[in-house]
Phi, psi and omega in degrees: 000145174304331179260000174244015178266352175222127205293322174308061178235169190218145183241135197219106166253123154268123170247160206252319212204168176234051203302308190320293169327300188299320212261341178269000160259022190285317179203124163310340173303318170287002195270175174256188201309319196256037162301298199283333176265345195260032177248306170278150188325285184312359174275331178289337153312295198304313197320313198296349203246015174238297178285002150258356212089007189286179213220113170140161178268169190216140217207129143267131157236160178228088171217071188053267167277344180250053083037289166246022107336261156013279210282337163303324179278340173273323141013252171334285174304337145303327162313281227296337175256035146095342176297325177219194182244351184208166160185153173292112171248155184187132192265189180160093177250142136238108181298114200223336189223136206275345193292304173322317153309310204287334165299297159303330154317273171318313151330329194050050164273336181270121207287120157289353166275035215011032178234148153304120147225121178288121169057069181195147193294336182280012232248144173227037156161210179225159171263133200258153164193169177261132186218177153180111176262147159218138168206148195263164199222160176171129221284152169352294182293298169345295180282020151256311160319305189278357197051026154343089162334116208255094191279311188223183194221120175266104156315318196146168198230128187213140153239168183202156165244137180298353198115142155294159171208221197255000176173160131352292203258004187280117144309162172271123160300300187321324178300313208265028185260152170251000000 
């Protein structure tokens, strides 16, 4: 099984917002018993390292939409220099609370027609939606050894920042050229 073939694993969440926080700390009164652990961010890392048992450190990042980009390439790059032999990457948004829309909203960060268009001339804002991915990572040879189902092969991984631009939250069409 996969989570018992290597002592060495590292858990990498990428998170977008913290609606989960905002909304279960508005009043304490009301919160329930596990609030103060389930509320905060940095618990969807741990949680994974408490419900298999794992060994390793667990790292939430958040730097917005690439987020779960982020915790994919430091992934990678911990296999490939040897800090661990395996790990759990898992992206993770939930719209949960509406003052993050209406903020964004007031930015006129949000595309009226509700779709995304990524890297495109049409693109007039962004769309909120909700996900949540996890996939174990592990180096080639590792999955082979181990007779690991091999689904895909990550060539490589980079990350970049834009930059000044035309706002904060505007991507670079330069940045974003392939």
């Amino acid at each position: 099984m996969w989570l018992n073939s290597s002592p060495d694993k590292i858990v990498f969440v990428g998170d977008i917002s913290f609606d989960n926080y905002v909304s279960q700390t508005r009043d304490w009164d009301y919160s329930g018993k596990y609030s103060a652990t389930g509320a905060f961010p940095n618990m969807l890392a741990n949680r994974i390292h408490y419900v298999f048992n794992l060994k390793g450190p667990s790292l939430l990042i958040n730097s917005a939409c690439t987020s779960a980009m982020y915790a994919l390439h430091l992934a990678i790059t911990s296999i490939r220099n040897g800090d661990c032999n395996s790990a759990i990457v898992a992206g993770f948004n939930w719209v949960m609370d509406p003052n993050y829309h209406i903020a964004m909203g007031k930015l006129e960060a949000l595309s009226p027609s509700s779709r995304s268009h990524t890297i495109d001339a049409s693109a007039d804002g962004y769309a909120r939606g909700e996900r949540f991915a996890a996939l174990p990572l592990k180096s080639a040879s590792l999955a082979t050894q181990d007779a690991s189902p091999i689904r895909a092969l990550i060539r490589g991984s980079a990350v970049n920042a834009n930059g000044h631009t035309s706002g904060i939250t505007n991507p670079s069409h330069a940045s974003c050229a392939f």
